[in-house]
C-alpha positions as CSV (number, residue, x, y, z in Angstrom):
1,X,102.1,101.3,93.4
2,X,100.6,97.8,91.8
3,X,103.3,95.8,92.9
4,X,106.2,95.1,95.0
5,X,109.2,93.0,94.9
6,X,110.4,91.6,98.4
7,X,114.4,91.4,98.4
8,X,117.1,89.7,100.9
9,X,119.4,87.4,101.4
10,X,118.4,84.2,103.4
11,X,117.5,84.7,107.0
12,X,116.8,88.7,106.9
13,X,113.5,87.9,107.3
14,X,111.4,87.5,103.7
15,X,109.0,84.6,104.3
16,X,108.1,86.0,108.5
17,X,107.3,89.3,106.4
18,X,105.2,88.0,103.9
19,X,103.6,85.2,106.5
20,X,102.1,88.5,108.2
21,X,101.6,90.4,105.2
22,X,98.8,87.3,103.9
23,X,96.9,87.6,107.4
24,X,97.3,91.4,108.2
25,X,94.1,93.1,107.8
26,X,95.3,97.0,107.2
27,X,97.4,95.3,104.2
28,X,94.2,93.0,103.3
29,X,91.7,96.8,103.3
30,X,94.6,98.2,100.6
31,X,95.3,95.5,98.8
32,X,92.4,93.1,98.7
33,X,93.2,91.2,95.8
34,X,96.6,90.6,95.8
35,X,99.5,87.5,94.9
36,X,102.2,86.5,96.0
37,X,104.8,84.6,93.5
38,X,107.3,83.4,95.9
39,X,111.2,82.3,95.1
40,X,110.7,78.7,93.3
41,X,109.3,80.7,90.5
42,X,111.4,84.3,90.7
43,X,114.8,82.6,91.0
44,X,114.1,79.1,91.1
45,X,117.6,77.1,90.5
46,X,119.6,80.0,89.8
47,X,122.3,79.2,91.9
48,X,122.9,76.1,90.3
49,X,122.8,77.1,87.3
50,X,125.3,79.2,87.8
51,X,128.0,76.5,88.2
52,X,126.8,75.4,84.6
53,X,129.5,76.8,82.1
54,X,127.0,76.6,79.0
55,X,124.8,78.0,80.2
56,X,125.0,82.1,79.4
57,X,123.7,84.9,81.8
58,X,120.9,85.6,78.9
59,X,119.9,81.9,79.3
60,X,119.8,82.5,83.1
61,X,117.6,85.3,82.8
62,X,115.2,83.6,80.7
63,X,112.9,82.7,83.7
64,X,111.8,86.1,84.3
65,X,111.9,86.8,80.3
66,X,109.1,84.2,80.2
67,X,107.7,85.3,83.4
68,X,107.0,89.2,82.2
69,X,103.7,88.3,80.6
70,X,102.2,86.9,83.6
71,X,103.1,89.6,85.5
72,X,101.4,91.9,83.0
73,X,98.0,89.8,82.7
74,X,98.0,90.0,86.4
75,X,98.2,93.8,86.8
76,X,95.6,93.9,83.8
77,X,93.7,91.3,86.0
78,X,93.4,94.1,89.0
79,X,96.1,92.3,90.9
80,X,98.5,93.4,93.5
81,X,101.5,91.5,92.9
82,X,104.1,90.6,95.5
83,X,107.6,88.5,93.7
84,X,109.5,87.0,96.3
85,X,112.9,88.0,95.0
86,X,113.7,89.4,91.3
87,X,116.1,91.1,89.0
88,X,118.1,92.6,92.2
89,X,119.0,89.0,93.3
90,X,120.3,88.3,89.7
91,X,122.1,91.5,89.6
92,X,123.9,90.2,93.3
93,X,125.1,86.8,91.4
94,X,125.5,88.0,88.2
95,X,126.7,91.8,88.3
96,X,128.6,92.6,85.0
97,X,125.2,91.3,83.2
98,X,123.0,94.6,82.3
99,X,120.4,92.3,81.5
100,X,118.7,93.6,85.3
101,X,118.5,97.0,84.4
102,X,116.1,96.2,81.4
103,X,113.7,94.4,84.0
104,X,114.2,97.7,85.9
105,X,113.2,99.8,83.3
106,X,109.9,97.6,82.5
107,X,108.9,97.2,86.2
108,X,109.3,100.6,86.8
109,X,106.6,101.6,83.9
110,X,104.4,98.7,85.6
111,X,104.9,100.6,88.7
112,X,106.6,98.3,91.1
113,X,108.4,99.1,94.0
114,X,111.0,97.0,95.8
115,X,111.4,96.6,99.8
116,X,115.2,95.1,100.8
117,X,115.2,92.9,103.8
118,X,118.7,94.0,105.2
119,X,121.3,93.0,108.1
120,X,124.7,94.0,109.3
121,X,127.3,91.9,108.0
122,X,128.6,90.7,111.0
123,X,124.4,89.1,112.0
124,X,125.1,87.2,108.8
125,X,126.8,84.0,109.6
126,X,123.9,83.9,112.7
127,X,121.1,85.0,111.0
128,X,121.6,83.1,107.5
129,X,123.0,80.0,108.6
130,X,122.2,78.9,112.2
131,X,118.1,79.2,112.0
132,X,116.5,75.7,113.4
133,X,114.5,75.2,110.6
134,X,117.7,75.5,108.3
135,X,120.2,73.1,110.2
136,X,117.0,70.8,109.6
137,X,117.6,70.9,106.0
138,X,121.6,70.9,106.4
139,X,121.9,74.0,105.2
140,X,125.5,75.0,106.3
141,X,126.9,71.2,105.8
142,X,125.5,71.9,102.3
143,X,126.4,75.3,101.9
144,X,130.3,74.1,103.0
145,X,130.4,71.8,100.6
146,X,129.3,74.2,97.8
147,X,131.6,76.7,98.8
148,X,134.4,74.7,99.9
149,X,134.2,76.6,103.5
150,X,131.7,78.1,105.7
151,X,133.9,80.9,106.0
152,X,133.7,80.9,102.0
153,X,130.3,80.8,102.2
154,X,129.6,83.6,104.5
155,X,131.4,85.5,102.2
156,X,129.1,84.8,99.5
157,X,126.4,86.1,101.4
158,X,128.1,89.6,102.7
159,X,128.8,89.6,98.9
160,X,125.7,89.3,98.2
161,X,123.9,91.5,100.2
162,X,126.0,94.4,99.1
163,X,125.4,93.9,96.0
164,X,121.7,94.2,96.9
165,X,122.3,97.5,98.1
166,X,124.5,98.1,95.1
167,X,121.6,97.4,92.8
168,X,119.2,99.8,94.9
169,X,120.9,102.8,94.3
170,X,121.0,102.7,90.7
171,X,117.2,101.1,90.2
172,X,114.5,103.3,88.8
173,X,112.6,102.0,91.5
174,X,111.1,103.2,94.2
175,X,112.5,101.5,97.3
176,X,112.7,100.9,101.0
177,X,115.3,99.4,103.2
178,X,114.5,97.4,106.3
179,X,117.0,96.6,108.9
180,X,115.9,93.1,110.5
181,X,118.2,93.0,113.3
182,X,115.5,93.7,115.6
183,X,113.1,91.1,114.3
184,X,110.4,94.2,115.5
185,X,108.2,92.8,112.6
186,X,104.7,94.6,113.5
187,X,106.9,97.7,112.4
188,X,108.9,96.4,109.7
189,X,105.0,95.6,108.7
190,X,103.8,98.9,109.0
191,X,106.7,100.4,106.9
192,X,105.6,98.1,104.6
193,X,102.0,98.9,104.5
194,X,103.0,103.0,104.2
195,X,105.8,102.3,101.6
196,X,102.7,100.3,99.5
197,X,100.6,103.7,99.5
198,X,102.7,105.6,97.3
């Protein structure tokens, strides 16, 4: 595998895994020379520009058009890449657009695989919303107002993580699914670490 694509809604755990995966040693001995891209570059305002009507899904999935070279000069550059987030997250917001199964098929010849950071519905509304870190931003108040409920915008996210798991069954991709309820994250690391061998 030369690279791998770390998937989830918000507050299933992406940025704990990836804060260990930069220190951890056992990861540092197999992949010594590896990057991470996170979000702000993978996704970056896709959200928003989804409530932009001229805006067509091709034009929404020109940041990762544009993006594809890099990833390739990386690879060619001996990298191990790690993309916070890809096509799987625009497949959960923007389903009836096949445009995700081309970036499938092209990060499957670049031999990627994808790890989905998963929870049961139900941990959603704790998990996603109610973090200290996100009530500091306002995330809910925010999120209310965007979604014209918090029980609207729940929703979006139980919508959104099935569609995750949607997307993984028909990907080309080799992939691994994490449950995070635990929050046992020197496992979830290790799965990691042996899913990254193949």
């Amino acid at each position: 595998m030369k690279g791998l694509i770390i998937e989830g809604v918000a507050g299933t755990g992406k940025s704990s895994l990836l804060s260990l995966l930069k220190k951890d040693a056992k990861f540092l001995m197999q992949h010594p020379d590896f990057k991470i891209i996170d979000e702000e570059t993978t996704t970056g305002e896709l959200v928003v520009e989804l409530r932009n009507p001229s805006l067509s899904d091709e034009d929404r999935y020109s940041r990762l058009i544009n993006f594809l070279p890099q990833i390739r000069k990386e690879l060619e550059d001996g990298k191990f890449l790690i993309l916070e987030r890809f096509h799987p997250t625009y497949y959960a917001l923007m389903p009836n657009c096949s445009l995700a199964d081309n970036f499938d098929e092209e990060l499957s010849k670049l031999d990627f695989g994808c790890v989905l950071l998963d929870l049961p519905d139900e941990d959603l509304e704790m998990r996603s919303f109610s973090k200290p870190e996100m009530e500091e931003q306002n995330w809910m108040p925010n999120l209310t107002s965007w979604y014209g409920s918090k029980e609207a915008a729940v929703e979006a996210f139980t919508v959104s993580q099935r569609k995750r798991r949607e997307y993984l069954l028909r990907s080309k991709l080799p992939s691994l699914t994490i449950f995070t309820r635990d929050k046992d994250w020197s496992s979830y690391l290790e799965e990691v670490r042996e899913f990254c061998k193949s």
